[in-house]
N, C-alpha and C positions, 0 to 999 in steps of 0.2 A: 620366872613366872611362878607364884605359888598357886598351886594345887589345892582347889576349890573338893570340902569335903560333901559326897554323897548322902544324903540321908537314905536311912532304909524306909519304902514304902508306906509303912503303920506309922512311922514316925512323920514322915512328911506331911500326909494326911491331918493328923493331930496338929500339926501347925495351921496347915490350912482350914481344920477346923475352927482353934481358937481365933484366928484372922478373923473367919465369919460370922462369928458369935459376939466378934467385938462388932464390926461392920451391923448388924444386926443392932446393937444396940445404939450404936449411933442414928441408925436410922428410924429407930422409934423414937429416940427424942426428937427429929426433924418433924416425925408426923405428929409429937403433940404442938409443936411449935406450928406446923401448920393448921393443925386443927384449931388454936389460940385466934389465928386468920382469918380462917371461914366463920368462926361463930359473930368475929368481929365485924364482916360483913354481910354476913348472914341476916344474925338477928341484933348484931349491937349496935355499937353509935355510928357506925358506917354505913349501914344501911345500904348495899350495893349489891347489888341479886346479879350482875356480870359479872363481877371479881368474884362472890362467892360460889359460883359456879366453875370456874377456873380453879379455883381453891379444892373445889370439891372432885375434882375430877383428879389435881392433884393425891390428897388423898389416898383414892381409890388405885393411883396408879401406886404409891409408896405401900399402900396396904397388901396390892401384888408382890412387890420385890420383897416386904416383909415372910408370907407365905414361902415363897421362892427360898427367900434364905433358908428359913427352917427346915423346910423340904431338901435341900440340896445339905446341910447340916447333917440332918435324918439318915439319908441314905449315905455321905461318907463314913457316919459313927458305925452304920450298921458293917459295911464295908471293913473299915478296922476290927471290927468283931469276927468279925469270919476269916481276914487275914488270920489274925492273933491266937486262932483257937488252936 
């Protein structure tokens, strides 16, 4: 059975960072894609003030987890800093 290597804590982190900063960017392209949505039934040829609304509420929910990531980014960076000093 081979022997799964440890990372040291500042190190792990740093992965886990870059993980979320990708996730992060995935995820703003989904909100422009859904934003591309709501304008479409908002105000364009769709014309559908229920779907846009549903849209919109999406949104606001992805504009949260957006927030979120940064925030949880934030305070692991800061975390590796104080480890590392």
């Amino acid at each position: 059975m081979s022997e799964i290597e440890q990372k040291a804590k500042p190190d792990y982190l740093r992965d886990v960072t870059s993980q979320l900063k990708e996730m992060r960017h995935y995820a703003q392209t989904n909100t422009e894609t859904l934003s591309g949505h709501w304008l479409a039934f908002d105000a364009g040829e769709y014309k559908d003030h229920a779907l846009a609304g549903r849209f919109d509420a999406l949104l606001n929910q992805q504009g949260q987890l957006l927030d979120e990531i940064d925030a949880v980014v934030q305070d692991i960076e800061i975390q590796i800093n104080q480890e590392t000093a």
